[in-house]
N, C-alpha and C positions, 0 to 999 in steps of 0.2 A: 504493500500500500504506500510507502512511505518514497518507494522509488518510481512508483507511478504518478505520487501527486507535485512529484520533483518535473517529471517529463511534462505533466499538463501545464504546471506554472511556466515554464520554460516556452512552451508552445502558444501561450496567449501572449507573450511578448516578441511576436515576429516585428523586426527592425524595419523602422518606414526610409525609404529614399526620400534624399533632401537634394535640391541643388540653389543653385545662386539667384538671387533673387534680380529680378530685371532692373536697370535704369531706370528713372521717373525724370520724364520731361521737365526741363524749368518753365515753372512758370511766368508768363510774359505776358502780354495783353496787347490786341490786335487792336489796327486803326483802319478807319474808313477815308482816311486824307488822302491816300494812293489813288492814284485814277488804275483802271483795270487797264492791261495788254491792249494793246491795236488791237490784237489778232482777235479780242471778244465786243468789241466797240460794239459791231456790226448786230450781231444776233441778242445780246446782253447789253445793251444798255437802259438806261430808267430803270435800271433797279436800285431798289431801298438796301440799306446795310447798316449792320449791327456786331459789334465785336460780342464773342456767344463762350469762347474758352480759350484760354492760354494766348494763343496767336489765333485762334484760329478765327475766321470774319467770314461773315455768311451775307452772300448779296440774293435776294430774291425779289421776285414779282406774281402776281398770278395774271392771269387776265380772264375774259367772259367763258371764256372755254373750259376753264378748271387745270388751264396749263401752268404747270410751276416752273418757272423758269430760275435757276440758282447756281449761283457762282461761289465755291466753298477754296479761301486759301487760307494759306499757315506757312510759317520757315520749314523749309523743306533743305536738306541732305543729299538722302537717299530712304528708300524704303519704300510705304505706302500711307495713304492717306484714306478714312474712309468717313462718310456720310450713311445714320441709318435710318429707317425708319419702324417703330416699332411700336405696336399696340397698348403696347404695357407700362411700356420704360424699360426690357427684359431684353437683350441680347438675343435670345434664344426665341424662335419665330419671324426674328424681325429681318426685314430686305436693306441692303446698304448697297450705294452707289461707293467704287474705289477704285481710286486712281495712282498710279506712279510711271514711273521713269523706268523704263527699260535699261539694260546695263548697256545695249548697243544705242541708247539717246531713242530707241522707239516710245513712245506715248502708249499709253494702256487703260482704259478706263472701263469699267463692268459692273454689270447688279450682280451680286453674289447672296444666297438664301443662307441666312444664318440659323441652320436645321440644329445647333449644336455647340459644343465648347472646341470641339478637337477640329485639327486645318480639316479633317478628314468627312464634319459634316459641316463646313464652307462651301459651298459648292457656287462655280461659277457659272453666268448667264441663266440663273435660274432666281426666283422671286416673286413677289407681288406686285412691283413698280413696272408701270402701262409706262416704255417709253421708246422712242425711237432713236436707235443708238447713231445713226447717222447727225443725230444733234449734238453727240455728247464730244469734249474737248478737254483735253490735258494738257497745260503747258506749261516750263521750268524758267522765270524768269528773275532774276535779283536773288537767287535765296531765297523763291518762294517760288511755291505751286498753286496751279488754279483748276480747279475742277468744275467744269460748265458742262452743265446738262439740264434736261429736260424733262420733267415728268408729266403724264396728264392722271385726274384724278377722277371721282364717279361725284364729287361736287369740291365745294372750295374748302381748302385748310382753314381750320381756326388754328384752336391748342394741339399740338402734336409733339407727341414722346419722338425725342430726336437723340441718338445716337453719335457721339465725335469718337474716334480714334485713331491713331499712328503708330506703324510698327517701324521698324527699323531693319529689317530686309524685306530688300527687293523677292516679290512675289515668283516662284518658278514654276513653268506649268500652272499659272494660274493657282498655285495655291500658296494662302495666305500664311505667314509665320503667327504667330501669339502677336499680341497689341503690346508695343510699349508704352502706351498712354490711351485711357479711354477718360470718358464720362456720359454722363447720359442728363437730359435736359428735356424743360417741356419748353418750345417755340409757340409763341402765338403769330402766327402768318400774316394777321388781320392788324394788328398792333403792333408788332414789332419787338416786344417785350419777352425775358426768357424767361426761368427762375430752373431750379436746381430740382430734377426727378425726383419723384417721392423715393426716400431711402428704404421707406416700411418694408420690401421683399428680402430687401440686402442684409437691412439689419434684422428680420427677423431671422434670415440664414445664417448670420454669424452668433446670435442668441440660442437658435438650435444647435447649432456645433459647438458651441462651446461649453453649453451646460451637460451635452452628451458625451464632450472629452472629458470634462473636468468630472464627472460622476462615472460611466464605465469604465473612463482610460486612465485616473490617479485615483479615486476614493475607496472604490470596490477593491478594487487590486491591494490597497495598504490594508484596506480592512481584512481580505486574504491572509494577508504577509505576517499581521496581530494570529489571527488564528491558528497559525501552522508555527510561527516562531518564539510568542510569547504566553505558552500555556504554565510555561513556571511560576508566572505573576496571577495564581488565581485568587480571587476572580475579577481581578481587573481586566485579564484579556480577554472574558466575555462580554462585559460592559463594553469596553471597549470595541468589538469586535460586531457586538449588537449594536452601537451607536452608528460607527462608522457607517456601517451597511445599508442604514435605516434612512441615513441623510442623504446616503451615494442615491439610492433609491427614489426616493424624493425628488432630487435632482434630475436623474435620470427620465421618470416621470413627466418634470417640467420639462425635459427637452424632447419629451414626444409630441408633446401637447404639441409644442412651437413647431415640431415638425408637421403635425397636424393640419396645422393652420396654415404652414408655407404652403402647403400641398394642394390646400384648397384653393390659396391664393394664384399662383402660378401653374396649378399642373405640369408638374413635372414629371419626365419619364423615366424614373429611377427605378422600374419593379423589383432588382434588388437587393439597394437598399430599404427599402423599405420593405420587403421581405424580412430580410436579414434583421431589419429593428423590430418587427413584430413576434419575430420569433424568440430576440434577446428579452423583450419585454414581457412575455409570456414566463420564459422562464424565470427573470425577476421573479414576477405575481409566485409563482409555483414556491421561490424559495422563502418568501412573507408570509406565504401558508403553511408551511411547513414547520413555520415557529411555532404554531398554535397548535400543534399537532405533535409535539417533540415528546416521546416518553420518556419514561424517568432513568437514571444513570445504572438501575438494575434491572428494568427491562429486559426483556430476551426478545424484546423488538426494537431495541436502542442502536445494536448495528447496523440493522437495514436501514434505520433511518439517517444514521449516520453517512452508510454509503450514500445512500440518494440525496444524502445535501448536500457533500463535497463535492460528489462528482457533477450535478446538476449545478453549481457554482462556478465550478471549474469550466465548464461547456458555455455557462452564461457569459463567464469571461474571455475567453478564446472566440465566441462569435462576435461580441461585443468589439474586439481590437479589428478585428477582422473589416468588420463594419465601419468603425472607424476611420479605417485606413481607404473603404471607398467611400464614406461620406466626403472624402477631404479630395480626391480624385473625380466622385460628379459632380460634385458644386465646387470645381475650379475655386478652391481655396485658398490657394498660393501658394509659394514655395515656405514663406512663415509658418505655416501652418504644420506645413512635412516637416521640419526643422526641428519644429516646437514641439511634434508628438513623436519624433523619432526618438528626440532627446531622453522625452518622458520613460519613453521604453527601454533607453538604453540605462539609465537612470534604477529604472526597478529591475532590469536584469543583473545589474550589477551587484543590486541591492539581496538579490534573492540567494543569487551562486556563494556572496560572501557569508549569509546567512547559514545557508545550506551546507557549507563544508563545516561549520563552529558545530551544526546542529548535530552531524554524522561524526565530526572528532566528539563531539559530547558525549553520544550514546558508544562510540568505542569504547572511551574510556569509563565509561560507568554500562555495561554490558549486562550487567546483572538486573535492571529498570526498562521499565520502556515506557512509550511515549504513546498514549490512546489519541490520536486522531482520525 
């Protein structure tokens, strides 16, 4: 028993990959005093303009038709450049116009369907945006770029969730690298005025994940660590061991809710994770009931229940890291995140082994005792 509950701990702490965390654009603030290119006088001009993020200056018009006519620049390098449009304020469903600079000086400009987080569901010339690509124009002048294009609509823009972002390579085969700089904004088209996307979906995804790491991925596991290493302090390490669990749980709990609620919020296509958390949570429930159920320490039904609480602990934990590690992988939670919960794991593995070898030199040296867990 003692060398299988060595193996299980050992196995709920599988090591997460981290790497470096991307540049963040400086911030800078775009001006309308620039007259646009010759080369957009012709098709673009009379339109209205508004600095919207960093550098970036968004020139638009509509007219009777429900044509949007929009000129989108920012200091340009290299890479890409994109403009989105989006239902929600949500990356994901949303159509974005994007443009950059070829490495041979060719122009490139496309609607790409943002189906997804990975280059993998980018997908080019595909979308919601009605437009005719013979309007659309790319051009690199001063250290800036200009993206002119055309859209037509099923009636006129008012408020609309508007997507900015800029990556930092150039696009191959049409597919996009990761954004080194986003944000997402509501435009009103009619006014001219922006203000900042509602954060409620974002921040309710970083309240779900972090109530769920901070409760399955550090609370439960110490509270583990109290029950298998500190039974010589009794009974403090069952209070202890009860408290801990009860709060991890709690927690836990709260971060289903908020997963809940994201889920209603965005429909999201995670089935599973969210498998995976139903099934952790289930098992929670099963180990809460199992307390009211615990016979007494002379029972001849005290082992079985023994077994079935470590080892359904031990399972709860192992799916729970598990899950963890793709919560942090479908909701693109950055490389902080991998970092910070790798750390965590490498943290309690260290903590366990060193544990584990004091606890095996103990019982050598005193052979004659053992240890009921």
């Amino acid at each position: 028993m003692a060398r299988a509950s060595v193996g299980a701990l050992l196995a709920v702490l599988a090591a997460a990959a981290a790497a470096f965390l991307a540049p963040a654009v400086t911030a800078q603030t775009g001006s309308c005093d620039e007259e646009l290119p010759a080369q957009l006088a012709g098709n673009y001009s009379g339109l209205a303009c508004r600095p919207v993020w960093n550098t970036f200056v968004l020139r638009y018009a509509q007219d009777k038709d429900n044509v949007l006519r929009v000129v989108l620049s920012t200091m340009y390098s290299t890479g890409w450049v994109g403009m989105g449009f989006s239902k929600n304020g949500l990356m994901v469903g949303s159509s974005a116009m994007v443009g950059w600079m070829g490495k041979t000086g060719v122009p490139h400009i496309k609607q790409f369907s943002l189906n997804g987080r990975t280059p993998s569901q980018v997908v080019a010339d595909k979308g919601f945006l009605v437009s005719n690509n013979h309007d659309h124009t790319v051009l690199v002048q001063q250290a800036k770029i200009y993206l002119a294009f055309q859209l037509r609509f099923t009636e006129p823009l008012k408020s609309q969730n508007v997507l900015l972002a800029i990556g930092s390579a150039i696009p191959v085969n049409d597919r996009l690298a990761e954004h080194q700089d986003k944000t997402s904004i509501v435009f009103d088209f009619t006014t001219g005025s922006s203000s900042s996307s509602s954060s409620f979906p974002e921040g309710l995804k970083r309240t779900h994940g972090a109530l769920n790491l901070f409760a399955w991925g550090v609370l439960l596991p110490i509270g583990a660590i109290v029950a298998r290493y500190c039974r010589r302090w009794d009974p403090l390490w069952f209070y202890l061991h009860a408290g801990i669990q009860f709060v991890g749980f709690i927690l836990g709990l709260a971060g289903v809710v908020a997963g809940v609620s994201l889920y209603n919020k965005i429909q999201a296509d995670v089935p599973a994770h969210r498998g995976l958390g139903i099934f952790v949570l289930v098992l929670g429930i099963l180990q809460i009931l199992a307390i009211f159920l615990r016979p007494n320490k002379d029972s001849k039904y005290r082992k079985f229940w023994n077994w079935y609480h470590h080892w359904v602990g031990r399972l709860a934990l192992f799916f729970a890291a598990v899950n963890i590690v793709l919560g942090i992988k479908v909701g693109g939670a950055g490389n902080s995140w991998k970092i910070g919960y790798g750390f965590n794991l490498a943290i309690l593995l260290i903590t366990i082994i060193t544990l584990e070898v004091l606890l095996w030199t103990r019982w050598k040296n005193n052979s004659g005792s053992t240890t009921t867990y």
